[in-house]
C-alpha positions in Angstrom: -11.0 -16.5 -14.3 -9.5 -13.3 -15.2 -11.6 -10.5 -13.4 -9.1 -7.8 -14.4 -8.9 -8.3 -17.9 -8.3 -5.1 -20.0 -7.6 -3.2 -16.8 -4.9 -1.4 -15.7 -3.3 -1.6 -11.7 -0.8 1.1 -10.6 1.2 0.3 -7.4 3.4 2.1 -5.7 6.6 0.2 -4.1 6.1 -2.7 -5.8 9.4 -3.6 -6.1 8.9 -6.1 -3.0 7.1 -7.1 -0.3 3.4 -6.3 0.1 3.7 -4.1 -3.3 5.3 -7.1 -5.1 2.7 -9.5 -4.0 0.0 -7.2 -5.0 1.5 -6.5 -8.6 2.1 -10.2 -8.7 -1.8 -11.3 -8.3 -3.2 -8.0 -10.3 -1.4 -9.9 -13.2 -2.3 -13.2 -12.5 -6.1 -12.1 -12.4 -5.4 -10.2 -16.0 -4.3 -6.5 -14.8 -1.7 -4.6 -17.0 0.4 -4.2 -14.2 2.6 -0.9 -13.7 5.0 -0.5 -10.9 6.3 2.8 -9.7 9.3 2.5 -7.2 12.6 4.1 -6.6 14.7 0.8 -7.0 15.2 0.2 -10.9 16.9 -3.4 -10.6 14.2 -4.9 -8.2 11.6 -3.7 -10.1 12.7 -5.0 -13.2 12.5 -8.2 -11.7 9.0 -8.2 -10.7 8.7 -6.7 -14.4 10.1 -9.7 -15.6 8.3 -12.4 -13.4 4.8 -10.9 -14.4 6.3 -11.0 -18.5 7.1 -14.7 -18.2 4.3 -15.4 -16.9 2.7 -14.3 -19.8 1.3 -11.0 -18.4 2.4 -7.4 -19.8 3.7 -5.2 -16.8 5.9 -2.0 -17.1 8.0 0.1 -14.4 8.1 4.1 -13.8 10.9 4.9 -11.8 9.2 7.2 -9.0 9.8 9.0 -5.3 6.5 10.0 -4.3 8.0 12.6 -2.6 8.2 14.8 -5.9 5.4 16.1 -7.3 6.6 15.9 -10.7 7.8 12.0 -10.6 4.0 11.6 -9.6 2.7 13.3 -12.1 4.9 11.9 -14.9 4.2 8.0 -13.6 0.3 8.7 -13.8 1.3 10.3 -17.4 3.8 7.1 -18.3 0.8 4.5 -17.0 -1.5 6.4 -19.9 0.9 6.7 -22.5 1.6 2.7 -21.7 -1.7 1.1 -21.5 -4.2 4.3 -22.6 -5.9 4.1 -19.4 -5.9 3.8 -15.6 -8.6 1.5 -13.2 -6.8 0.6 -10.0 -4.5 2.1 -8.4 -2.7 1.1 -4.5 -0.9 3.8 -2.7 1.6 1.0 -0.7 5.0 2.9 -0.8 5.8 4.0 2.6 9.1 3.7 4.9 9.3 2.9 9.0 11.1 5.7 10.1 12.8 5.9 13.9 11.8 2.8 15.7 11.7 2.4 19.7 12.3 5.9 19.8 10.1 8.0 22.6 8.1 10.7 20.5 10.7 13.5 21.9 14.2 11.8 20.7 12.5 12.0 17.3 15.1 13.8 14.7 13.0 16.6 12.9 14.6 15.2 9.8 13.2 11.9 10.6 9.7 12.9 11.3 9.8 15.3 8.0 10.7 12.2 6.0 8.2 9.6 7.4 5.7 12.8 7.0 7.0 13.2 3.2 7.0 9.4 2.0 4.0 8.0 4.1 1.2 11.2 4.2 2.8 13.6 1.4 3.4 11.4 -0.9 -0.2 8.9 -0.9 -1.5 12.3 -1.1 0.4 13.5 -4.2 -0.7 10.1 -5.6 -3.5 10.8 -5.1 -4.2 14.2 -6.4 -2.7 12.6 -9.5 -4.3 9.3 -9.9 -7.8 10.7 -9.6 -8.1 12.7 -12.7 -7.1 10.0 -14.4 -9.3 7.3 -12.6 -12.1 9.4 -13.1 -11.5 9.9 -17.5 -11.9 6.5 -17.8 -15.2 6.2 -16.2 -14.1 5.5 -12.1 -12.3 3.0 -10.2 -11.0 1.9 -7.0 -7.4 3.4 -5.0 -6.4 1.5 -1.7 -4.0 3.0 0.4 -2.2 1.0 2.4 -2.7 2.1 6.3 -1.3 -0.4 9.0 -2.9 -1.1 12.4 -0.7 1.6 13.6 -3.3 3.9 11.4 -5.8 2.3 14.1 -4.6 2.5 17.9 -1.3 3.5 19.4 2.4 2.5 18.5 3.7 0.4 21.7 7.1 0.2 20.0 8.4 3.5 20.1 7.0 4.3 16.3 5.3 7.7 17.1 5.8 9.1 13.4 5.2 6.0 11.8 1.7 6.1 13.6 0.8 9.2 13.2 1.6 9.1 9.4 -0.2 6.0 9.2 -3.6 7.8 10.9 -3.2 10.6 8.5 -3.5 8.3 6.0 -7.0 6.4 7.2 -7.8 10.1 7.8 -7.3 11.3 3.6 -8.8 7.9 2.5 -11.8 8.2 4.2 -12.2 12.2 3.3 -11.7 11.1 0.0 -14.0 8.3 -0.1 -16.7 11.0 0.7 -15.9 13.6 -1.9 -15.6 10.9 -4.6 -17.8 8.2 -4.3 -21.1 9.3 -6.1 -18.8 9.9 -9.2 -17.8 6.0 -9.6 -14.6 6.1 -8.0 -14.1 3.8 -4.5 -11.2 4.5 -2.1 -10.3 2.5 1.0 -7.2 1.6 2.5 -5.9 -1.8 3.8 -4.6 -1.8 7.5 -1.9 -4.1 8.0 -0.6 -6.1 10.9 3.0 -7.0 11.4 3.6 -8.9 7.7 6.8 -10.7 6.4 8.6 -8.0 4.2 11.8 -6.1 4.4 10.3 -3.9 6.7 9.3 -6.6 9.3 12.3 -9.4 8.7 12.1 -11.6 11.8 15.6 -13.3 10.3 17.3 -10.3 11.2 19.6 -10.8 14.1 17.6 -10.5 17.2 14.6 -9.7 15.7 12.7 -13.1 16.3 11.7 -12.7 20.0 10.9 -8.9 19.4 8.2 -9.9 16.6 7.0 -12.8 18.6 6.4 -10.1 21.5 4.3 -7.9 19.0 2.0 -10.5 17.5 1.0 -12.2 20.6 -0.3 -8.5 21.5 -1.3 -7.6 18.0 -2.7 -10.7 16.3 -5.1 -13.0 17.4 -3.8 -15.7 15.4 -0.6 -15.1 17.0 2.0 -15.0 14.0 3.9 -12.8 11.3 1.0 -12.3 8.1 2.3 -13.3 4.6 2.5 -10.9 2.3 0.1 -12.6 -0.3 -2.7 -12.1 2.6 -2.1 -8.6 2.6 -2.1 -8.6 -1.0 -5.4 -10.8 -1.4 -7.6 -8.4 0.8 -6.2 -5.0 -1.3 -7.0 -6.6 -5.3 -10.6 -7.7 -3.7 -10.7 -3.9 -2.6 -10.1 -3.3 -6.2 -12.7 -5.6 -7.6 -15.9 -5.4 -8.5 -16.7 -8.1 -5.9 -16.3 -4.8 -3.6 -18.3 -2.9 -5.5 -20.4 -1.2 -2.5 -17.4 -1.1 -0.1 -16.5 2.6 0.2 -14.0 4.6 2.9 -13.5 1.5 4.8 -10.2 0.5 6.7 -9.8 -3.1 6.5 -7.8 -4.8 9.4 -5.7 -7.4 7.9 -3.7 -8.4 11.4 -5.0 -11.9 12.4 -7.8 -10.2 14.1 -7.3 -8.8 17.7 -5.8 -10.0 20.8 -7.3 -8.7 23.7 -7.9 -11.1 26.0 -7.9 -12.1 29.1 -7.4 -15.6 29.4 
């Protein structure tokens, strides 16, 4: 079954992790798959897993910081494949971490601001026109749970990004969805990538604090979970499902027992 067949996906950091994983299953479902990311070599290799695989995928090198890089990778995924029907907004970077609000460089919180809220904007403003000539579409943005409550782990920048972001996706979702075009964003938990590596020295017992507050299920998330929940966004199977943020953390753990 091939529900993406003829269509094209655009993701942003897809050279790895969650962005990988969602290039990776766009193309096994049919998707032309195009992959904008700063890093040229690991990008080629998801290029080429998704070509022997007997797919066609192509990479824009891209820092959705720039206005012009954004505009150019929605003009190279046109020129490539003539059209655009998904697009997922997942590039983003952690900034300062267990750092109070106040010991925040303004450097820091200029660059989180710049990559994380600037730049799914930009992508926005970009991908729309293009989503919209070919009829409509769907754009998830990828949130976290920190888009949803408080960071407890000193991530004030990070979070506040991360709300701005649930914040422009569901704006959006208002001003566009009479016009065939569906935005919602994907909220993370703590997920296995290079951003969350509990095989980093020391960082197994700090993970293992987070998800037994975080997750209900207690554990890291896989990538390919993440991944599974943001291509149905994409899918026609979602086809009423409009400026919703969907949790994708193991559900909650609140309890008191």
């Amino acid at each position: 079954m091939q529900p993406f067949a003829g269509k094209v996906a655009l993701v942003t950091g897809g050279s790895s992790g969650l962005g990988e994983a969602t290039a990776l299953k766009f193309a096994a479902q049919g998707a032309k798959v195009v992959i904008a990311a700063r890093r040229a070599e690991q990008s080629a290799a998801v290029v080429r897993r998704i070509i022997e695989a007997g797919g066609e995928a192509h990479y824009v090198a891209t820092d959705i910081r720039r206005g012009a890089d954004v505009a150019a990778m929605v003009a190279a995924t046109l020129d490539r494949f003539g059209r655009l029907d998904c697009a997922v907004n997942n590039a983003g970077i952690a900034g300062p971490r267990r750092t109070p609000l106040a010991e925040v460089e303004e450097a820091d919180f200029d660059d989180v601001i710049g990559v994380n809220l600037k730049g799914v904007w930009l992508c926005m403003k970009h991908q729309i026109p293009a989503l919209l000539a070919g009829g409509g579409g769907a754009i998830v943005n990828i949130a976290s749970i920190y888009g949803l409550k408080p960071s407890d782990s000193g991530h004030s920048t990070y979070a506040a990004s991360k709300h701005a972001v649930v914040g422009l996706t569901t704006s959006a979702a208002c001003d566009y969805g009479q016009r065939g075009l569906r935005i919602n964003a994907v909220a993370p938990g703590f997920t296995r990538s290079e951003m969350v590596d509990p095989e980093r020295p020391g960082a197994a017992e700090a993970y293992a604090r987070l998800v037994a507050r975080h997750s209900g299920m207690n554990r890291l998330g896989e990538a390919d979970e993440a991944a599974n929940a943001i291509v149905w966004l994409c899918s026609d199977a979602a086809s009423f499902v409009n400026g919703a943020v969907l949790p994708v953390d193991g559900g909650g753990a609140g309890r008191l027992y």
